[in-house]
VEXDO-789504 format. One record per atom (N, C-alpha, C, CB): residue number from 1; atom name; x, y, z. Coordinates in steps of 0.001 Angstrom, whole numbers, plus 500000, padded with zeros to 6 digits. Glycine has a CB too. Layout:
BEGIN
NODE|NUM|CA|X|Y|Z
...
This chain:
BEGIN
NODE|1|N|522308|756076|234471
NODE|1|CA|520942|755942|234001
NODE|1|C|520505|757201|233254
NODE|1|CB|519999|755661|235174
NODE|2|N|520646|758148|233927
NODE|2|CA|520488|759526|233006
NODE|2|C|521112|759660|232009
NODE|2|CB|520789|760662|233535
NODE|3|N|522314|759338|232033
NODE|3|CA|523096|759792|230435
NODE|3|C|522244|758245|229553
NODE|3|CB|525674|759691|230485
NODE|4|N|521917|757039|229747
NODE|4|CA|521089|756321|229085
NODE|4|C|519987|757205|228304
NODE|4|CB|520547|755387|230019
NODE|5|N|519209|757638|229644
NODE|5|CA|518110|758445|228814
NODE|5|C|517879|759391|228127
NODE|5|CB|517477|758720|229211
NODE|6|N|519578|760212|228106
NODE|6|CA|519269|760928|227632
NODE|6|C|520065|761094|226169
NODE|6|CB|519227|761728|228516
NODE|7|N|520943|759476|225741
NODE|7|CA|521121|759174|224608
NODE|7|C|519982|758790|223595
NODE|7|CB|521914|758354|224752
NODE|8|N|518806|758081|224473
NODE|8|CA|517349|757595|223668
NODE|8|C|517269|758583|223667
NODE|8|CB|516100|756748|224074
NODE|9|N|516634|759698|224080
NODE|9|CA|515802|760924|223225
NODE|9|C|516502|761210|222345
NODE|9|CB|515437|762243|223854
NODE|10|N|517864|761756|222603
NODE|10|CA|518433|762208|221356
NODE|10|C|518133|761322|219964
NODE|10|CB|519929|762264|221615
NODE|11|N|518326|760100|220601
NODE|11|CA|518016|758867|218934
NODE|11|C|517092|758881|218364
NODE|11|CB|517916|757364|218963
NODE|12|N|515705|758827|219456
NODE|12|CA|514063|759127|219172
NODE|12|C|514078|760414|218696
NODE|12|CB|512993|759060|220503
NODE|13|N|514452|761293|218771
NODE|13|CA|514093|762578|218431
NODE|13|C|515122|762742|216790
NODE|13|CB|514530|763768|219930
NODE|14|N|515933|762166|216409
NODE|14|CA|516879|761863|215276
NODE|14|C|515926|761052|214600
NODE|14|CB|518347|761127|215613
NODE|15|N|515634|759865|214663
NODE|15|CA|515226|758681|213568
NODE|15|C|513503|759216|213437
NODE|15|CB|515495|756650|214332
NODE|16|N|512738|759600|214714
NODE|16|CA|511617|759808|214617
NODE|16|C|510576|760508|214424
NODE|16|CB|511528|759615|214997
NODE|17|N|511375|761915|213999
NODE|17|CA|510919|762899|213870
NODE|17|C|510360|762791|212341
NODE|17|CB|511847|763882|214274
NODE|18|N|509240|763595|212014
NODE|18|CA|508620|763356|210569
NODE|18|C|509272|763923|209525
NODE|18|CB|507293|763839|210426
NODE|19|N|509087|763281|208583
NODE|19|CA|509962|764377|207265
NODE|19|C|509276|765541|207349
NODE|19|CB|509881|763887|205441
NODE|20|N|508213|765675|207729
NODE|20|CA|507403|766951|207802
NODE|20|C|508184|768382|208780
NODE|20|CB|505854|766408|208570
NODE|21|N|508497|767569|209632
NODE|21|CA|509364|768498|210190
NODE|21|C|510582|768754|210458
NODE|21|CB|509135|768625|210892
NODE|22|N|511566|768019|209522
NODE|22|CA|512988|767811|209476
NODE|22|C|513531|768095|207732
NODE|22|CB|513284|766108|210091
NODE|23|N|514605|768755|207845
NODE|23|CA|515581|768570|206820
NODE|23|C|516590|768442|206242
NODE|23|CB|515603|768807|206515
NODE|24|N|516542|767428|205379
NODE|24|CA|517745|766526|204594
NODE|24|C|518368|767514|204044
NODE|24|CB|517349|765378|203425
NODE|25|N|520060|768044|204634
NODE|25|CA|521035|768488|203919
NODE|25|C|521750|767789|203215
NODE|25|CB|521676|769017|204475
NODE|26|N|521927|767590|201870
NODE|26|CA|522797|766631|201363
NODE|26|C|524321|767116|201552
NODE|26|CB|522429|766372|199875
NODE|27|N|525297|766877|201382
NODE|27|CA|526693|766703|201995
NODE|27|C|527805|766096|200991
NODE|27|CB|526566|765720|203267
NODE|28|N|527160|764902|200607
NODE|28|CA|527967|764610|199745
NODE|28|C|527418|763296|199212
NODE|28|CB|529291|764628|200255
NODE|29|N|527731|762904|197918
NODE|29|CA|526752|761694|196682
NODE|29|C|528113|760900|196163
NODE|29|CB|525666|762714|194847
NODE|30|N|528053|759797|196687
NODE|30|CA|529520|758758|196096
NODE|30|C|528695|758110|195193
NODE|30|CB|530476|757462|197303
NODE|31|N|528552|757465|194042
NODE|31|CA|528158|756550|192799
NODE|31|C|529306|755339|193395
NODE|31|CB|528508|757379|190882
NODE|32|N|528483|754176|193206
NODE|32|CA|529097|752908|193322
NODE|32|C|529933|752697|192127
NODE|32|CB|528095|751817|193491
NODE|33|N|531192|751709|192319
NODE|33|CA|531984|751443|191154
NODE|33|C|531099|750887|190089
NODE|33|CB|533124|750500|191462
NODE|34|N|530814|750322|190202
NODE|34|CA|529681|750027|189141
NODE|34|C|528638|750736|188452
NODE|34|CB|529046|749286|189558
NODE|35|N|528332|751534|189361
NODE|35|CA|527682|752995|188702
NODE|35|C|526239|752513|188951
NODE|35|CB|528066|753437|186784
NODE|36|N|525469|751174|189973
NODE|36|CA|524400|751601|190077
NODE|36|C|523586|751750|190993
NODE|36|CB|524013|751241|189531
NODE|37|N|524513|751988|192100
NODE|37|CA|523961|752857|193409
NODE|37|C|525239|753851|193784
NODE|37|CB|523526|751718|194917
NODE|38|N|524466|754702|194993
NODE|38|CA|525277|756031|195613
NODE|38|C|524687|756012|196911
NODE|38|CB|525046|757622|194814
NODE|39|N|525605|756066|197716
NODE|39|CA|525888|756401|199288
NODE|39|C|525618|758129|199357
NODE|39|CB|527764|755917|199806
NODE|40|N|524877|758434|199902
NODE|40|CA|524509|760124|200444
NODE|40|C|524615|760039|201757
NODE|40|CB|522923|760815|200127
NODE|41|N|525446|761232|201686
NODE|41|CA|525812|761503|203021
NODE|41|C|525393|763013|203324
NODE|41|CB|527374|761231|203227
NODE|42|N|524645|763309|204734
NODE|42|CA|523375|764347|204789
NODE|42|C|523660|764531|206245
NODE|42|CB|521625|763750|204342
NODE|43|N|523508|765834|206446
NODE|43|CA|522521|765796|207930
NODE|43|C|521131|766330|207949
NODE|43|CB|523174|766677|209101
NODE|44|N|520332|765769|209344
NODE|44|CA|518931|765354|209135
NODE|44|C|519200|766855|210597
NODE|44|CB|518159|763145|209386
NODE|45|N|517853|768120|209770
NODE|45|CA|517788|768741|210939
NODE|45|C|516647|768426|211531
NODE|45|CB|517939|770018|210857
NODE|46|N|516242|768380|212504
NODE|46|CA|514538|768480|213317
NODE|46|C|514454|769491|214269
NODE|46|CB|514039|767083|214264
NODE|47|N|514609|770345|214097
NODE|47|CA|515095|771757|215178
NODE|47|C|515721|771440|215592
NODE|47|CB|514494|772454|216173
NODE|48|N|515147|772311|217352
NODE|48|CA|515573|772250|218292
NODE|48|C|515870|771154|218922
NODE|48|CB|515077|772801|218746
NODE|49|N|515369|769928|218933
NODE|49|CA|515235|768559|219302
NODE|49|C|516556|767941|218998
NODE|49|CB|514070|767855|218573
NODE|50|N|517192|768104|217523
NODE|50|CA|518242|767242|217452
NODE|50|C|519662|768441|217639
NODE|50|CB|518116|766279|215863
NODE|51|N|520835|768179|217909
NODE|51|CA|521780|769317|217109
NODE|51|C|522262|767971|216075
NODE|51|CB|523368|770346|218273
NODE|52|N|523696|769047|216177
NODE|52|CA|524107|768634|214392
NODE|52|C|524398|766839|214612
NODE|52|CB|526103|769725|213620
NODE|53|N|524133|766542|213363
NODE|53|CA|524717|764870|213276
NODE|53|C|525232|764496|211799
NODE|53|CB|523350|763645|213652
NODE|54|N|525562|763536|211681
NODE|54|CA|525684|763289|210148
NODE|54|C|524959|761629|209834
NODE|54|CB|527584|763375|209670
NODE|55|N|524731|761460|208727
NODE|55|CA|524120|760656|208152
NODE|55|C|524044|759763|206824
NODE|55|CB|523491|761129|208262
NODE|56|N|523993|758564|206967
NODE|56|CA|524205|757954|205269
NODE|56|C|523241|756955|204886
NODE|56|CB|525700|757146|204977
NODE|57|N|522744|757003|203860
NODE|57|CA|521777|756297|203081
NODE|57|C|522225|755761|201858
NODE|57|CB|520724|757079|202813
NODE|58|N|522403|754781|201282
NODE|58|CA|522646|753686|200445
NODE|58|C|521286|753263|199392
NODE|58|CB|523054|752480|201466
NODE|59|N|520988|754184|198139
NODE|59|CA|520289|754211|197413
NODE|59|C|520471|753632|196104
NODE|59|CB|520059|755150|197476
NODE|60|N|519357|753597|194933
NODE|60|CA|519489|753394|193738
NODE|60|C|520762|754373|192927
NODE|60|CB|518097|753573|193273
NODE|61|N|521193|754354|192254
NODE|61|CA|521671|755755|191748
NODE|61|C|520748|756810|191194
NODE|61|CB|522582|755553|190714
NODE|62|N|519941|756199|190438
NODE|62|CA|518747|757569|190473
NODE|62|C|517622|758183|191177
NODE|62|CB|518127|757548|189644
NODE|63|N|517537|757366|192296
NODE|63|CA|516820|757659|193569
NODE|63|C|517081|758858|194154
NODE|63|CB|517061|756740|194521
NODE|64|N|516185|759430|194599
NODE|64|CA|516167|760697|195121
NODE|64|C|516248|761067|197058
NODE|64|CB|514795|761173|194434
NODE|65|N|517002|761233|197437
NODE|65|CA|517319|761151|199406
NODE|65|C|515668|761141|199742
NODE|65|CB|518397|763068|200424
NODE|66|N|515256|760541|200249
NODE|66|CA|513658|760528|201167
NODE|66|C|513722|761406|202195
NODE|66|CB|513193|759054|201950
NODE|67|N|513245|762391|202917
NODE|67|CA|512938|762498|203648
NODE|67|C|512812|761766|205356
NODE|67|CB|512412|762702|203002
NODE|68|N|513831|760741|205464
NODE|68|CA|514098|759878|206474
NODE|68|C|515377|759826|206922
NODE|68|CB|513753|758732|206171
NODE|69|N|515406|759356|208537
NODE|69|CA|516742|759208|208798
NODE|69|C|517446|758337|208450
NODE|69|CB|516958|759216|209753
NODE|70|N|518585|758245|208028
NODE|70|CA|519921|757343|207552
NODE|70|C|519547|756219|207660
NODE|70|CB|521250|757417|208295
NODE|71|N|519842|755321|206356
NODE|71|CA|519751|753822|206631
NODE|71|C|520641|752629|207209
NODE|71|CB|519532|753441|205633
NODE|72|N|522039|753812|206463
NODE|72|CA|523232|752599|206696
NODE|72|C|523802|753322|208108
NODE|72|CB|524698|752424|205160
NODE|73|N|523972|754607|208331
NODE|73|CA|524627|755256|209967
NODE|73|C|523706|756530|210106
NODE|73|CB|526659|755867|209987
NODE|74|N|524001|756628|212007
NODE|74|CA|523972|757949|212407
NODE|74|C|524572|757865|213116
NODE|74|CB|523064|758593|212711
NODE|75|N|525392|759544|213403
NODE|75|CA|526351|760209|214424
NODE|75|C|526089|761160|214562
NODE|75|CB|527550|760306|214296
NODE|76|N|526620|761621|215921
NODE|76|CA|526384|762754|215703
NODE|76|C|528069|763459|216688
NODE|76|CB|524600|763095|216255
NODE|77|N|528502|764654|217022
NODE|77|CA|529718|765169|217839
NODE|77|C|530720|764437|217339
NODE|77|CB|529667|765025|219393
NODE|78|N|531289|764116|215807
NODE|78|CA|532346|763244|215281
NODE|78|C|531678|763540|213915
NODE|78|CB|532524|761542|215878
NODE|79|N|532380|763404|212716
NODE|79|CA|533125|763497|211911
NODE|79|C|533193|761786|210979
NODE|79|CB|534364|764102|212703
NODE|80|N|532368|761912|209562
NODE|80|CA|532431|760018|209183
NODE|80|C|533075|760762|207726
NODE|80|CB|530347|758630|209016
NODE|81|N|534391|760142|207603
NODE|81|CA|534544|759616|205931
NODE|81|C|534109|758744|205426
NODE|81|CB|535559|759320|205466
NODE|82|N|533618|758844|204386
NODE|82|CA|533067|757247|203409
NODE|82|C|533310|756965|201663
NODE|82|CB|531158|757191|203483
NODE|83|N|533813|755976|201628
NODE|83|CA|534320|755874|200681
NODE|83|C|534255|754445|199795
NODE|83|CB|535378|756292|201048
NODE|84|N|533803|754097|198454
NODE|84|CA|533284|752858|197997
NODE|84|C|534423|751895|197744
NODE|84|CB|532447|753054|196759
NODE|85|N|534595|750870|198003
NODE|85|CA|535569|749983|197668
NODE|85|C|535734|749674|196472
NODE|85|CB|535475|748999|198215
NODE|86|N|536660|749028|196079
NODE|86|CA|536921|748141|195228
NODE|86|C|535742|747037|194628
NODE|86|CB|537945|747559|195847
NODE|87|N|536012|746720|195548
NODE|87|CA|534990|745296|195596
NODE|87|C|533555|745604|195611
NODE|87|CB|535205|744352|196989
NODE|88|N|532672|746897|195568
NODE|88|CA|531317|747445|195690
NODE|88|C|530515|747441|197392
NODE|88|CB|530438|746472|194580
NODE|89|N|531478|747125|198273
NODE|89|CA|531528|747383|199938
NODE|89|C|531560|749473|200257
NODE|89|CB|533518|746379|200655
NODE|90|N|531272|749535|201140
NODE|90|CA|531797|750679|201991
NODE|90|C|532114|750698|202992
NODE|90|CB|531265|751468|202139
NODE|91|N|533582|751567|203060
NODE|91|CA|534401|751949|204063
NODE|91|C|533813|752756|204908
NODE|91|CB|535467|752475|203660
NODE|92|N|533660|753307|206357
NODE|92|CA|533456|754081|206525
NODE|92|C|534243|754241|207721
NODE|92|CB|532391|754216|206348
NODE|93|N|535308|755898|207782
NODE|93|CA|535566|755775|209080
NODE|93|C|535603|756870|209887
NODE|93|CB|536579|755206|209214
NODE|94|N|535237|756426|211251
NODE|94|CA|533954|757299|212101
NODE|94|C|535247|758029|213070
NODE|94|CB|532394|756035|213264
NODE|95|N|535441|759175|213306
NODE|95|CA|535545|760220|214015
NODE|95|C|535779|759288|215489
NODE|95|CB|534195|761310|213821
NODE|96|N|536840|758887|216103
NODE|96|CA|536675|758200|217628
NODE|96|C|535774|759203|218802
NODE|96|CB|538429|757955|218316
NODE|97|N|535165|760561|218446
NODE|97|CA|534848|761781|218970
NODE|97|C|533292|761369|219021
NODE|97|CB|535347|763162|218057
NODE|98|N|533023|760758|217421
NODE|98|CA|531489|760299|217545
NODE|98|C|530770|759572|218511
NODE|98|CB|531211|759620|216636
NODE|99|N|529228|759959|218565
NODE|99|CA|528509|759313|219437
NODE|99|C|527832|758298|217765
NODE|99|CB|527320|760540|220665
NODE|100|N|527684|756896|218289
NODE|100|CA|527077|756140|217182
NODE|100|C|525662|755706|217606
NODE|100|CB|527964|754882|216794
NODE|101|N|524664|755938|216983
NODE|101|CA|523176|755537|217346
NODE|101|C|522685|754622|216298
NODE|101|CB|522157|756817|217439
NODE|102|N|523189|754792|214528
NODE|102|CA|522968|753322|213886
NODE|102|C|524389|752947|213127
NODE|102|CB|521564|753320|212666
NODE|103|N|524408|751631|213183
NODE|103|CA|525437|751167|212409
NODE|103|C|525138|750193|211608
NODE|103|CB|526406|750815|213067
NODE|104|N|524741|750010|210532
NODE|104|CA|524158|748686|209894
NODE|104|C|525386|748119|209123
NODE|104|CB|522779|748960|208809
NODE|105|N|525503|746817|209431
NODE|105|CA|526792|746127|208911
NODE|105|C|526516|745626|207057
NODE|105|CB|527079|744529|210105
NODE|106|N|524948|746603|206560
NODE|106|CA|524657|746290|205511
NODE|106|C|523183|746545|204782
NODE|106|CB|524999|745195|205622
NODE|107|N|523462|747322|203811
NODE|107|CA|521968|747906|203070
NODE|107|C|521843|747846|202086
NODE|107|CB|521549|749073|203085
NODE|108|N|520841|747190|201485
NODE|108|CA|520371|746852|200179
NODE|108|C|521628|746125|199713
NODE|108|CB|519886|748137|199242
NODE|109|N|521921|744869|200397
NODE|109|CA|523113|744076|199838
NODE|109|C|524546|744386|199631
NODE|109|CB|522819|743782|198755
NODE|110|N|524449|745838|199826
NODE|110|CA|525855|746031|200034
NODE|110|C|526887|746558|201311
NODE|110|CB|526016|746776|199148
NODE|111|N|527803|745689|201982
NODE|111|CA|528557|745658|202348
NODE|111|C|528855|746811|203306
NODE|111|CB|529088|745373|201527
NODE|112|N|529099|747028|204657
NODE|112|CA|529999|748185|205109
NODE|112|C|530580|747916|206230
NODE|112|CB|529371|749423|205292
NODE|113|N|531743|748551|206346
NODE|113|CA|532595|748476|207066
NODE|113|C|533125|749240|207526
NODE|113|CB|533134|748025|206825
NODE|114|N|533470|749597|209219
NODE|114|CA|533431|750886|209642
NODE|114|C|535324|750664|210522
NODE|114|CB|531671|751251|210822
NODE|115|N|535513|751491|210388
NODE|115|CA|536747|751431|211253
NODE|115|C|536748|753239|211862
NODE|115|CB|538379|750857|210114
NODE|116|N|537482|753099|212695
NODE|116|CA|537826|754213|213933
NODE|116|C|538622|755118|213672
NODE|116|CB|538413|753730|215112
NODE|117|N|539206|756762|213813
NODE|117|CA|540416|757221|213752
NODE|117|C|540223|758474|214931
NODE|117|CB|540848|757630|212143
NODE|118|N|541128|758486|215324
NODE|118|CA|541400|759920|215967
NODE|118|C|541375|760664|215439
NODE|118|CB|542290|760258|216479
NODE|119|N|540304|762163|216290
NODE|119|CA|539867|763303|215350
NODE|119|C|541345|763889|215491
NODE|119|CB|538406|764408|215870
């Protein structure tokens, strides 16, 4: 029960904290094969409240990172490669080390797909 509660704060204190008091490191900007969106990959600080995590958002291509937590994942103690398919999907694969708090199987219509590896 405790380690329950004390995965929600960590999540609440990750997704809910205000842009006012958190900041978006960008990390790294993939452009879709098509060239008209990009996957950013960031970590979101909020002090003391969160430690390190990583993060990805699935934007326009000329859209600018918001001030919010990740749309398409968050992790955090693990390690995510990501990478655009072929087909205009994303790969993504998560660190088996990671703790996972979002996983969306899909944002703004496009596609993702997560698979596992040993750190």
């Amino acid at each position: 029960m405790h380690l329950r509660f004390s995965a929600f704060v960590l999540l609440f204190g990750i997704m809910a904290c205000s842009g006012a008091d958190c900041i978006n490191e960008v990390r790294e900007e993939l452009v879709s094969p098509d060239g008209t969106k990009k996957v950013v990959v960031f970590t979101r600080n909020c002090g003391a409240t969160t430690g390190p995590n990583t993060q990805a958002s699935i934007l326009d291509k000329t859209e600018r990172l918001p001030d919010e937590a990740g749309t398409a994942f968050i992790i955090d103690k693990g390690g995510a490669k990501v990478f655009w398919k072929k087909d205009g999907g994303i790969l993504v694969i998560l660190d088996s080390t990671a703790r996972v708090f979002k996983k969306e199987p899909s944002v703004r219509g496009v596609a993702i797909e997560y698979r596992e590896e040993k750190g």
